[in-house]
N, C-alpha and C positions, 0 to 999 in steps of 0.2 A: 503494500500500500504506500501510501503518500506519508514521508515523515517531515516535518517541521520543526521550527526550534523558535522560544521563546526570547525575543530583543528589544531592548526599552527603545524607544524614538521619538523623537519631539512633534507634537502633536499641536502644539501652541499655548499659551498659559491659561489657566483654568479652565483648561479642554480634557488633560488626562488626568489620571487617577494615583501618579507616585510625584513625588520632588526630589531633583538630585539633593544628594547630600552629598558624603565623602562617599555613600552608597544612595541605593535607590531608595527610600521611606514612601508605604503606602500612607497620604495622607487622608484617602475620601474620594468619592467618584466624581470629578467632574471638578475637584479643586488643583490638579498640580499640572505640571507640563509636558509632563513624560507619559506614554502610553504601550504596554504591551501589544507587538503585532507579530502576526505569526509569518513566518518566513519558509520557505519551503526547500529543505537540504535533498532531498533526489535531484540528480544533476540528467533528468531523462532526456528534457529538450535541448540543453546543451551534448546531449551525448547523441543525441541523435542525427543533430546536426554536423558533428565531427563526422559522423559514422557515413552520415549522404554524402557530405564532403571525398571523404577515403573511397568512398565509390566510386565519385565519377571520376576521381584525379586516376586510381587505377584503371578504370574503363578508358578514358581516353590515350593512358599510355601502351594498354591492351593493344585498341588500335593503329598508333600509332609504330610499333612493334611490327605489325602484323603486315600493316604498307610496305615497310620498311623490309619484311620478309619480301613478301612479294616481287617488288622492286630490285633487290638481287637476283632471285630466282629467275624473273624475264634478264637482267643483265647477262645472266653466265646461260641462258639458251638461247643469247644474243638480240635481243628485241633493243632498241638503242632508238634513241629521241633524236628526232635530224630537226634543226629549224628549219623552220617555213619548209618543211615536206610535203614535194607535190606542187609548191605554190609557183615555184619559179621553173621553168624551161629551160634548158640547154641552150646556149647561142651558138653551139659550135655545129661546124654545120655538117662535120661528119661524124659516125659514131667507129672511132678506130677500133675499139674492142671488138667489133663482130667482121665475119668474114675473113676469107684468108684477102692477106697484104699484097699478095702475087697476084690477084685478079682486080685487084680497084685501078682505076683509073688513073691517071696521072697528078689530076688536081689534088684528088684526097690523099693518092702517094704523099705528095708534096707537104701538104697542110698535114696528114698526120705526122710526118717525123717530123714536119718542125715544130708542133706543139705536144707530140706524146711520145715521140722518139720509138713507134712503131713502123716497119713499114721503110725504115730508111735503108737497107742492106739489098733492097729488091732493084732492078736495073727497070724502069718505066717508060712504054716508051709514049711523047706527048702524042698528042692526035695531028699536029704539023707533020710528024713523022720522026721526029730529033728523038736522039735518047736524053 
């Protein structure tokens, strides 16, 4: 149950029922300035409120934890964040990785080794006829 405890507090003069002295003296109901109130020693609400507290501070580092697994797990089976993926195009106007280097043309010859250094080893010959 509910326990409480007994504490003198000032109520206003000739409002309570004791007068300080060097102690409390009951002088008569309604003559002194002190008045018995009860106070309430269970700390439930207080404790309860720690206790919701400790819940959510655990719950949210539960979560946080758990992203944080996640987010490894997709890093090391290689899943990786590109900016702006998808958003921006290629300006370059050939794609040197595909295809063999021996049958492209002369221009993409060209342009690929000189900007991916594929493709340079191969003898091309232009469409003027020149090698």
């Amino acid at each position: 149950g509910n326990r409480d405890a007994a504490l003198m507090s000032w109520v206003g003069s000739g409002n309570g029922d004791f007068r300080a002295v060097t102690t409390y003296q009951y002088v008569g109901n309604g003559r002194g300035e002190f008045q018995q109130v009860q106070v309430p020693l269970d700390r439930k609400a207080s404790s309860e409120l720690y206790r919701s507290c400790g819940v959510a501070a655990c719950s949210c580092l539960v979560v946080l934890l758990l992203l944080s697994f996640i987010a490894l797990i997709m890093w090391q089976l290689g899943f990786r964040w590109k900016a702006a993926a998808g958003l921006r195009q290629s300006t370059a106007p050939f794609d040197c990785m595909v295809g063999d280097a021996a049958a492209w043309p002369y221009h993409q010859a060209l342009w690929c080794c000189s900007h991916t250094r594929r493709g340079c080893g191969i003898v091309h010959t232009r469409a003027d006829g020149a090698a």
